[in-house]
Backbone bond lengths (Angstrom), bond angles and torsions (degrees), N, CA, C in turn:
res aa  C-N    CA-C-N  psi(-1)  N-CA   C-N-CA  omega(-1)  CA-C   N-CA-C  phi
1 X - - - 1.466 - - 1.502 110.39 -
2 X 1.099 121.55 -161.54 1.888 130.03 -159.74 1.271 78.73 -105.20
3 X 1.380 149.71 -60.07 1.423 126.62 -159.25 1.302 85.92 -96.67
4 X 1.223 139.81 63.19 1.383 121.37 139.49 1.418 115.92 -131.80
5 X 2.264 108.23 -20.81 1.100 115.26 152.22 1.769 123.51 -88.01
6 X 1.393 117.05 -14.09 1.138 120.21 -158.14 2.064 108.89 -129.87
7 X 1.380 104.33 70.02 1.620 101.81 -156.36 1.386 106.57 -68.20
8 X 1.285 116.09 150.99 1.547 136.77 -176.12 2.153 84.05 -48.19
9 X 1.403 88.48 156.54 1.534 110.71 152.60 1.330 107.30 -38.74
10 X 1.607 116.81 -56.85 1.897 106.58 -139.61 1.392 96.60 -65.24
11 X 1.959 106.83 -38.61 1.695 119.84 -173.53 1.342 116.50 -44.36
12 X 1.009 106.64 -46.52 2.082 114.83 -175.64 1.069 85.99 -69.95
13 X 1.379 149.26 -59.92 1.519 139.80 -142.73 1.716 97.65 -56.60
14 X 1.427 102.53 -40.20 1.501 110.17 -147.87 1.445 91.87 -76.05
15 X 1.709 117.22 -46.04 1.188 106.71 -174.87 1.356 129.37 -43.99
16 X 1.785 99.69 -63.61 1.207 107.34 166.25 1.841 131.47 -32.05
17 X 1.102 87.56 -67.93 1.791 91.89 167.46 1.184 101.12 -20.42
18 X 1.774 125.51 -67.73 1.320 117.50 -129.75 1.610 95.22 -87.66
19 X 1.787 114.44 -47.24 1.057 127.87 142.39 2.115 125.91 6.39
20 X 1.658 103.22 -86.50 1.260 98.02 179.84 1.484 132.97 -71.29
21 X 1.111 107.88 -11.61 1.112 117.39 -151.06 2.323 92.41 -90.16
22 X 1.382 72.17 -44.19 2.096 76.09 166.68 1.313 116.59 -72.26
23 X 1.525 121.15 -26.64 1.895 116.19 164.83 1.423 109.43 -58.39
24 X 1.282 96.96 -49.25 1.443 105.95 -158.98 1.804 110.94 -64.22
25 X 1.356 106.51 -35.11 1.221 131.61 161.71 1.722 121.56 -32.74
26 X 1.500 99.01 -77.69 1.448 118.13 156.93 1.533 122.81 -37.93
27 X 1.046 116.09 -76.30 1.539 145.06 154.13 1.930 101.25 -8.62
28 X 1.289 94.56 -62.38 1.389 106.46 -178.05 1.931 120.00 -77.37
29 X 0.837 91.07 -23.22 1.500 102.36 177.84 1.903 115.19 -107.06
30 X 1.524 92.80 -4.15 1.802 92.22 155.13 1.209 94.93 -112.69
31 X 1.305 153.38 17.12 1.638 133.36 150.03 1.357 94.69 -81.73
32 X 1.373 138.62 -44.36 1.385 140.47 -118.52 1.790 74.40 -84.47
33 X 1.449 127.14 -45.31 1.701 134.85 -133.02 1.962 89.43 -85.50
34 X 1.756 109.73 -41.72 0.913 133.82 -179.55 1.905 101.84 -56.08
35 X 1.562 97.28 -65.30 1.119 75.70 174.74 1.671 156.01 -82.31
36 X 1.448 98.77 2.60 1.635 112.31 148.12 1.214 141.00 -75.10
37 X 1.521 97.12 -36.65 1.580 90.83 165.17 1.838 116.96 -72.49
38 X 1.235 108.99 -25.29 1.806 100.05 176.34 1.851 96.60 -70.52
39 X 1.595 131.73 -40.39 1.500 98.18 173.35 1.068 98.42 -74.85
40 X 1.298 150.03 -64.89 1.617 127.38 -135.75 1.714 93.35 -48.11
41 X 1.744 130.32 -33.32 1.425 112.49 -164.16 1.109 114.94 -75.67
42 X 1.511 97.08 -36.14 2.320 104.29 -173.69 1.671 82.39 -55.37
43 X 1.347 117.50 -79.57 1.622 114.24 -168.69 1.368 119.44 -38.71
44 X 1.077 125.63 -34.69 1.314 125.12 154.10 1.486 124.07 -16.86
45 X 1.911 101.67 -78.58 1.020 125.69 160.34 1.183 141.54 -50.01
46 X 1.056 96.19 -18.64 1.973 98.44 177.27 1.123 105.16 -79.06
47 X 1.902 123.27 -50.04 1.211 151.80 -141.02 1.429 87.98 -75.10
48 X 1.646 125.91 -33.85 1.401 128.57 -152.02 1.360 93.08 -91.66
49 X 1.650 110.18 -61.43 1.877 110.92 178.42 1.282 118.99 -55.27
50 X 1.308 116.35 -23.00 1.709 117.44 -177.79 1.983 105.78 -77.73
51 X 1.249 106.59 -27.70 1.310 90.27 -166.23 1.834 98.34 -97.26
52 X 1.240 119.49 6.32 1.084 124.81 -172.51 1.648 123.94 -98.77
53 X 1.872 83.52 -40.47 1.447 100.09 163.60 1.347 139.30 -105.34
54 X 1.438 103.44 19.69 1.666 117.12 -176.39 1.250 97.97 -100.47
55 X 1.214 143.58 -7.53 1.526 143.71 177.96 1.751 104.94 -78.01
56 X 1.364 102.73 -44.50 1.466 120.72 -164.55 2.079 91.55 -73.13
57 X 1.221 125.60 -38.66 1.051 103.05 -167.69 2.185 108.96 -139.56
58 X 1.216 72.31 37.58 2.302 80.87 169.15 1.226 104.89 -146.78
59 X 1.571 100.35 139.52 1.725 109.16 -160.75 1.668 115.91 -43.79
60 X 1.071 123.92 146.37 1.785 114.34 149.51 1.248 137.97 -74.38
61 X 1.382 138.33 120.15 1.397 134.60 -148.92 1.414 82.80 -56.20
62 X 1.319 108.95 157.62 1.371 131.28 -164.85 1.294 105.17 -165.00
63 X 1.510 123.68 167.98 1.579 133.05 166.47 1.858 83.80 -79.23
64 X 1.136 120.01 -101.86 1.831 106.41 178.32 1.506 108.80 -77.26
65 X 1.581 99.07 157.20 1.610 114.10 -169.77 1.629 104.19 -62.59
66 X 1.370 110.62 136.37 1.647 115.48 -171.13 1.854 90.42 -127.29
67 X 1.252 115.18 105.20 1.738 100.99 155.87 1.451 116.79 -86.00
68 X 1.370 92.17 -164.22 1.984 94.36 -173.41 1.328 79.69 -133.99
69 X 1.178 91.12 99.18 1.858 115.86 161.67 1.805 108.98 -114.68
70 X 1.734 102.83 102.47 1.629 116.84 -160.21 1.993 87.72 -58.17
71 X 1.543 118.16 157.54 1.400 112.70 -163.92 2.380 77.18 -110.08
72 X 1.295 73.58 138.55 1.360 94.22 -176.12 1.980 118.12 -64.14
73 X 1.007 117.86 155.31 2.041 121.08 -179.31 1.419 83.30 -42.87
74 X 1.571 140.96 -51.41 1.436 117.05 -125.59 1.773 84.32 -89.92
75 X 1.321 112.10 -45.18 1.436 115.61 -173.00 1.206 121.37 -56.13
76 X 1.755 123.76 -20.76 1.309 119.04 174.16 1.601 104.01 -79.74
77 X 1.289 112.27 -42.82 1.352 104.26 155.80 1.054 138.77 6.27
78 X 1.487 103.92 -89.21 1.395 125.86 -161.55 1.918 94.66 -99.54
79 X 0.903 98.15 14.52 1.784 95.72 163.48 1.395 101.82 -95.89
80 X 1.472 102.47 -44.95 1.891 91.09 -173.62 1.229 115.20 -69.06
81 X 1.539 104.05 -19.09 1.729 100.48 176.16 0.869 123.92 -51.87
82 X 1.886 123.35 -51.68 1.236 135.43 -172.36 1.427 98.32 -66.99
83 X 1.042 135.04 -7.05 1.752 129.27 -174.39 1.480 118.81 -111.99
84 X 1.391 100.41 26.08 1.625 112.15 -168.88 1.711 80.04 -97.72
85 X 1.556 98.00 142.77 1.072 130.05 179.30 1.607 124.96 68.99
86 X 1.043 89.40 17.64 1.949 109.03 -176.98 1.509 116.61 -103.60
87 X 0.984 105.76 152.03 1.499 102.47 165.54 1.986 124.91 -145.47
88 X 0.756 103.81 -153.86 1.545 116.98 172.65 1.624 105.12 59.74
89 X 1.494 111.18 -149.19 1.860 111.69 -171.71 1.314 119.86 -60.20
90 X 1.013 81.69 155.69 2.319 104.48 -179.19 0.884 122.18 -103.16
91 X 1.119 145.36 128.99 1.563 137.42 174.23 1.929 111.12 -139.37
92 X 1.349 119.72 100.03 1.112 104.16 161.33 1.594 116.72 -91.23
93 X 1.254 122.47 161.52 1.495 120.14 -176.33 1.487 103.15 -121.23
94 X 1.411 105.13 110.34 1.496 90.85 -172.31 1.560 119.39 98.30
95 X 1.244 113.69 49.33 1.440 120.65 -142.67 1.456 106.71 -97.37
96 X 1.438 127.87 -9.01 1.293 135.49 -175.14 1.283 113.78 55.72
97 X 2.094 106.03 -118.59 1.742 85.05 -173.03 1.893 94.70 -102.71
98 X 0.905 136.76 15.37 1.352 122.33 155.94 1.592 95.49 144.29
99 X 1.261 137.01 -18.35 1.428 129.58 -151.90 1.571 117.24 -40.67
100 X 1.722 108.01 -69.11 1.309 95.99 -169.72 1.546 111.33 -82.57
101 X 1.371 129.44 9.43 1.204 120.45 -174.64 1.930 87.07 -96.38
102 X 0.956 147.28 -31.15 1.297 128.37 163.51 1.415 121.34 -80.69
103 X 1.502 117.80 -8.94 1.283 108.60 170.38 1.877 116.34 -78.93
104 X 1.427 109.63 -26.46 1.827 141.11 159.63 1.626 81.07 -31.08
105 X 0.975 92.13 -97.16 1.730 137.11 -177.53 1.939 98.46 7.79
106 X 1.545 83.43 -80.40 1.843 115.68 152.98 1.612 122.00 -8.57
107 X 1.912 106.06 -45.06 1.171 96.35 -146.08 1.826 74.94 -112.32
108 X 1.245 143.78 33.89 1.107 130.19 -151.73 1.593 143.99 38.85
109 X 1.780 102.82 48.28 0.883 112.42 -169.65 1.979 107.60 -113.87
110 X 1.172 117.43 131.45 1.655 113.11 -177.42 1.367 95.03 -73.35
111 X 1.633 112.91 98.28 1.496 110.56 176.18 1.409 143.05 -103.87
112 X 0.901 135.78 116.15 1.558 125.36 -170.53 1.524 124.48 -131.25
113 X 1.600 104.18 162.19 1.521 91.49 -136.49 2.009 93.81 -147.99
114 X 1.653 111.37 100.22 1.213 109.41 -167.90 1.482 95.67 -82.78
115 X 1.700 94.07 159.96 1.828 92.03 173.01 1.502 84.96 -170.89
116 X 1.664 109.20 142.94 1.252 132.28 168.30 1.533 121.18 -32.11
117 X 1.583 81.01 -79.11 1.471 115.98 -165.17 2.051 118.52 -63.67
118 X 1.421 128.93 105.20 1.130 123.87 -161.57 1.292 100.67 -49.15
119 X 1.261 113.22 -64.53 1.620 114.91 -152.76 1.533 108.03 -51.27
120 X 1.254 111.89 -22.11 1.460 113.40 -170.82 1.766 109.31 -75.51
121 X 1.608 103.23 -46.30 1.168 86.60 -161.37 1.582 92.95 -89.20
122 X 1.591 134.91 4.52 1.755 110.08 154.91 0.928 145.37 -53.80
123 X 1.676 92.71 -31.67 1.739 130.40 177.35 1.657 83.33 -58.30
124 X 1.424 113.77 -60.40 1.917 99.08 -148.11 1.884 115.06 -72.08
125 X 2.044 102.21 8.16 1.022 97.10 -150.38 1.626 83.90 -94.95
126 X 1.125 106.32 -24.50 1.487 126.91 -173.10 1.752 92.24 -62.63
127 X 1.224 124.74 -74.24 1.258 143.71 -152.83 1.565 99.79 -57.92
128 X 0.712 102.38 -33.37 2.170 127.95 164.77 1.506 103.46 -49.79
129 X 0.925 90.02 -83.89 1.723 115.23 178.42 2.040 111.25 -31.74
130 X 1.799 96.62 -57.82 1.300 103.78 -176.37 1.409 119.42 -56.61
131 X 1.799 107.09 -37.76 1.457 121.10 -149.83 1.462 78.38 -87.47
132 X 1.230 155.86 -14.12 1.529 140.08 -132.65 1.228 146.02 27.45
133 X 1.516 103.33 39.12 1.844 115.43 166.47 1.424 103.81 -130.59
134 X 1.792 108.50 54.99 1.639 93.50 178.05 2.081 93.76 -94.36
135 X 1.573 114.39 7.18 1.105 110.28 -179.60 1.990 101.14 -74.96
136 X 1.579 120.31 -9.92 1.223 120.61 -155.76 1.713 92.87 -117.97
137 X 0.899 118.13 -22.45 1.517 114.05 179.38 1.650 115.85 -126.55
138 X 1.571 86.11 136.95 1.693 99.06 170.47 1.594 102.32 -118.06
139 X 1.303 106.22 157.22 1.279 140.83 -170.31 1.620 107.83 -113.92
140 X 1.482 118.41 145.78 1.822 118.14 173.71 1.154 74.51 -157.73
141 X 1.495 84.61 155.73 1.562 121.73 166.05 1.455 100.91 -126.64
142 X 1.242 96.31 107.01 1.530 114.07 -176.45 1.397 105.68 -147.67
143 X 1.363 125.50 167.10 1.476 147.75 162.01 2.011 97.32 -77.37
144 X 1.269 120.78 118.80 1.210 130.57 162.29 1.374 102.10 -33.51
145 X 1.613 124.69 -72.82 1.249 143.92 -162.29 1.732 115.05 -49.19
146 X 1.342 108.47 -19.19 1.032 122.73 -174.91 1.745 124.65 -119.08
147 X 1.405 79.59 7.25 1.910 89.17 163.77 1.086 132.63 -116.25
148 X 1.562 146.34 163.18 1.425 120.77 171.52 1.421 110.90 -123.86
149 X 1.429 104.33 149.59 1.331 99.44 -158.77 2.047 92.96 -130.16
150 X 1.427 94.60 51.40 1.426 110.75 152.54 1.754 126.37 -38.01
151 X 1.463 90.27 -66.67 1.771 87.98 -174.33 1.523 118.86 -104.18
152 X 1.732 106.22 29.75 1.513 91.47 167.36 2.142 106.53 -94.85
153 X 0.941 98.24 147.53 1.347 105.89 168.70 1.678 132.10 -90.72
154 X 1.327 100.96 -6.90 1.289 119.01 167.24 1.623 126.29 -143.07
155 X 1.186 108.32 98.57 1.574 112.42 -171.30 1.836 109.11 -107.52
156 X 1.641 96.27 133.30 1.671 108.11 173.03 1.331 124.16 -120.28
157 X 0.892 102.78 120.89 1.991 100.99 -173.38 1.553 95.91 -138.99
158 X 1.804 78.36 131.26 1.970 120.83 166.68 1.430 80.51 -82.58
159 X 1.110 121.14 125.55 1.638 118.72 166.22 1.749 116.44 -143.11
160 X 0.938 141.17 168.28 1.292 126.82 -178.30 2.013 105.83 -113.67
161 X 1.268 117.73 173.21 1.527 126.30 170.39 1.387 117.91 -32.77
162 X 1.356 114.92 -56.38 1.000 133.47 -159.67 1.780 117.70 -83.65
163 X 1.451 89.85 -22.46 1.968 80.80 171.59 1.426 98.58 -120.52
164 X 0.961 139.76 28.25 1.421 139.44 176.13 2.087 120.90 -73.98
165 X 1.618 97.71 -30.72 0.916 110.15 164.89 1.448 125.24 -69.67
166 X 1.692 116.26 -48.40 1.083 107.70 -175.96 1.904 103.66 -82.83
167 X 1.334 117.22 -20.16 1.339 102.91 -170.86 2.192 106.15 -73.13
168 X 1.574 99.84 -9.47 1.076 75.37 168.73 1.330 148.11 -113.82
169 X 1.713 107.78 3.82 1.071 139.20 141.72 2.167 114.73 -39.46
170 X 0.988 100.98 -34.06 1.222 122.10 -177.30 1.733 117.56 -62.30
171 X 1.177 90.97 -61.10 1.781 125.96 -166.51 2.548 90.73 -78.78
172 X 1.074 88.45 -40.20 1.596 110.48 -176.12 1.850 96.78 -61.25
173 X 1.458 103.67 -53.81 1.289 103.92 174.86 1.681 121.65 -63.74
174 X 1.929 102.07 -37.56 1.569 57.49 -166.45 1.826 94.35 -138.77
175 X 1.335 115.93 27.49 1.528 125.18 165.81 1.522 109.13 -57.50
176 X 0.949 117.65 155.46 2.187 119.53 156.64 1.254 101.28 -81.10
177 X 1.377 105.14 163.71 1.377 99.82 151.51 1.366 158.23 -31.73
178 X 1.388 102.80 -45.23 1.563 117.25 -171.08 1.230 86.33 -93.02
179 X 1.206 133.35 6.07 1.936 102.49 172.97 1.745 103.72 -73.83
180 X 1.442 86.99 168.65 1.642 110.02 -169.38 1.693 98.07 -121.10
181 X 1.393 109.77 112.52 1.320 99.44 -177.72 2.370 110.71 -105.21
182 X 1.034 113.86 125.44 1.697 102.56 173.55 1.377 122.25 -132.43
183 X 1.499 84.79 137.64 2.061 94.15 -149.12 1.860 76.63 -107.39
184 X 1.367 92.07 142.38 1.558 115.86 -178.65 1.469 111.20 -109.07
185 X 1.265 117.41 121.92 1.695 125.75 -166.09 1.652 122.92 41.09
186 X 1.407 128.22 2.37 1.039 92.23 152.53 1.910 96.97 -142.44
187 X 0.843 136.55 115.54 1.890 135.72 176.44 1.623 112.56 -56.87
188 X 1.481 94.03 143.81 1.539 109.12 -165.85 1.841 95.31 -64.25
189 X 1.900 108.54 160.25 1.302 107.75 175.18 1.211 139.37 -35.49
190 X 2.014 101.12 -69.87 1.027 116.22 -172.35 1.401 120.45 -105.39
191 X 1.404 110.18 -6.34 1.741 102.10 166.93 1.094 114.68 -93.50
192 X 1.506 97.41 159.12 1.520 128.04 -176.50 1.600 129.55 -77.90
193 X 1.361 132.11 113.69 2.086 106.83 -142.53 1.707 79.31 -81.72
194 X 1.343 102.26 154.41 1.577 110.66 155.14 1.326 125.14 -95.86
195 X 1.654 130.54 18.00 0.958 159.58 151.94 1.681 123.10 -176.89
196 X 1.338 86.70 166.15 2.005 89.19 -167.06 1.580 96.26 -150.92
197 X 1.278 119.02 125.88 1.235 128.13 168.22 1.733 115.48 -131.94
198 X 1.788 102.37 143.92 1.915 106.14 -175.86 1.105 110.29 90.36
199 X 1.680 123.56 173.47 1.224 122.77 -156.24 1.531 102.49 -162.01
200 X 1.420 116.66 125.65 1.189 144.63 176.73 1.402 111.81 76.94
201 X 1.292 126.00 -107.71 1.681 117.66 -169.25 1.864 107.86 -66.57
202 X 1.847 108.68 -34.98 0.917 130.03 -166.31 1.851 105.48 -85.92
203 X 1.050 113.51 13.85 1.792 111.38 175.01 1.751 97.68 -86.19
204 X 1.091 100.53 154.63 1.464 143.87 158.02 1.154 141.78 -127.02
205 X 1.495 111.14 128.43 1.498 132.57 -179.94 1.281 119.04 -86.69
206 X 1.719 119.67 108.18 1.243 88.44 162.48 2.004 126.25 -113.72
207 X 1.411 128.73 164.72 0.951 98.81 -179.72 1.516 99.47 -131.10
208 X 1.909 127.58 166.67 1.023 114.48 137.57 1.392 124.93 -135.78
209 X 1.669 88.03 150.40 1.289 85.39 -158.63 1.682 157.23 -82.93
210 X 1.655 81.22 13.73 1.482 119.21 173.30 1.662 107.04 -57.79
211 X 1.748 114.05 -40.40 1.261 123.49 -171.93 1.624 104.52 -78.15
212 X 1.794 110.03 -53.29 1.293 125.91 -150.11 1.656 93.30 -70.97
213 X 1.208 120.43 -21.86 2.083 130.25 170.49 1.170 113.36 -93.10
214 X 1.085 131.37 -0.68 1.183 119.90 -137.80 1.520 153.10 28.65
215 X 1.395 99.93 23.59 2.015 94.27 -169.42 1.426 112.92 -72.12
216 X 1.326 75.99 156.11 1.931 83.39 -165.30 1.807 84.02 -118.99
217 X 1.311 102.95 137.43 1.165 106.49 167.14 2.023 123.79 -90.95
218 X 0.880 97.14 109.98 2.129 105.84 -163.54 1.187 113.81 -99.16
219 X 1.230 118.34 119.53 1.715 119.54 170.89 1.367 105.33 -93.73
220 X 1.425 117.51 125.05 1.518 123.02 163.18 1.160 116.59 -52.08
221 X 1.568 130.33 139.01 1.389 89.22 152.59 1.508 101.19 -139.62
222 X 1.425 126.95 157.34 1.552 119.35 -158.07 0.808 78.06 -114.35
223 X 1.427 114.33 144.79 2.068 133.50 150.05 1.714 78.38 -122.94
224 X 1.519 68.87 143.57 1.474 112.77 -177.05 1.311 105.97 -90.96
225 X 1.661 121.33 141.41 1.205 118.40 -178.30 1.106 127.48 -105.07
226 X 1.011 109.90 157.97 1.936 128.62 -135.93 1.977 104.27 -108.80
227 X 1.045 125.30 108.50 1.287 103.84 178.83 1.543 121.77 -73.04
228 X 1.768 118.29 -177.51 1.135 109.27 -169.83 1.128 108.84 -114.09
C-alpha cells in the first residue's frame, strides 16, 4: 500500500532521528580513534627526537659546566696548524662528537678523545668507523677531572672560562715537558701562548710547556778530580 511504500512525514522524521544520531555517533568515534593515534605518533616523535637530541646540545654533568659546542672548519684548522711538525699521542679533552680527534687521526696522529656525554662519544665512534681511522682513535667516556693525561704529548681543549684555571693547574701537574698543550676559544690564565693563530671564536692558543714551566733541560757533567 502507499503507507507502506510511501511513509507519513512523522515516520521519516523518526527514522532519521534514530538514524543520524548513530552515523554521527560512529563518525565521531572514528575521528576520536584517528585522533589518538596521530598524538600518541607526533608524541611519539618528539619523545624520540628529544631524547636523542638533548645529549647533542645540554651540558654534561661535569665538575664545571662543559657544553658541546661542535668546533667549527676554521678551528680544526688552525688546530692542525699548531700541530705541524709534531708527532706522537692525542688527547682532546672534551671531545664532543669526534671532529678534531679524527681529523688528528687524519694527519697520523694516535688520537684520543675523552667525553662525558655517551651518546656523543658513540656518535664519534661511528664517525671513526665511517671516515676510516677508527683503527687510530679511541674514544672514553670519562669525567676529564678524573683522568690523567700524563703520557699524551699533545693535548687540545674546547674548554670554557670557568675551568680553565683548574684544568691548567692540572695539565701543569702532570704533562712532561715536551707536551704541546691547545686551548680552543678561550687561553689558559696564567700561561704565556708560544703561538696563536685565527680570530675571534676561531683563535688558537698554542703552548709549550717546557717554556710555560719553565724546564730547562741540563746535562751534568762530572770532571773528575785532579790531584795536587
Amino acid at each position: 500500500s502507499e503507507n507502506t511504500l510511501c511513509p507519513s512525514p512523522g515516520a521519516m522524521s523518526q527514522a532519521l532521528a534514530k538514524e543520524v544520531p548513530q552515523e554521527e555517533s560512529e563518525g565521531g568515534s572514528r575521528r576520536s580513534s584517528w585522533g589518538l593515534l596521530v598524538t600518541a605518533a607526533v608524541g611519539g616523535t618528539l619523545v624520540t627526537l628529544y631524547a636523542v637530541a638533548t645529549p647533542f646540545v645540554t651540558p654534561a654533568l661535569r665538575k664545571v659546566c662543559l657544553p658541546f659546542v661542535p668546533a667549527t672548519a676554521a678551528q680544526i684548522q688552525n688546530v692542525l696548524k699548531m700541530l705541524e711538525n709534531r708527532s706522537g699521542s692525542l688527547v682532546d679533552i672534551g671531545s664532543g662528537d669526534g671532529r678534531i680527534v679524527i681529523a688528528a687521526a687524519k694527519k697520523g696522529f694516535q688520537a684520543v678523545g675523552y667525553e662525558l656525554n655517551p651518546w656523543l662519544v658513540w656518535y664519534s665512534r661511528y664517525r671513526a668507523w665511517r671516515d676510516g681511522v677508527h683503527q687510530n682513535t679511541k674514544f672514553y667516556i670519562s669525567d676529564l677531572w678524573k683522568v690523567s693525561f700524563s703520557h699524551y704529548r699533545n693535548v687540545v681543549v674546547f674548554g670554557v672560562p670557568q675551568m680553565m684555571p683548574q684544568l691548567e693547574k692540572k695539565l701543569e701537574e702532570e704533562l712532561e715537558c715536551n707536551a704541546r698543550i691547545i686551548a680552543c676559544r678561550f687561553p689558559f690564565p696564567c700561561w704565556i701562548p708560544d703561538d696563536t693563530t685565527g680570530e675571534g671564536i676561531d683563535t688558537v692558543w698554542a703552548y709549550d710547556l717546557k717554556h710555560s714551566r719553565g724546564c730547562e733541560t741540563k746535562s751534568l757533567k762530572i770532571t773528575p778530580e785532579t790531584g795536587s
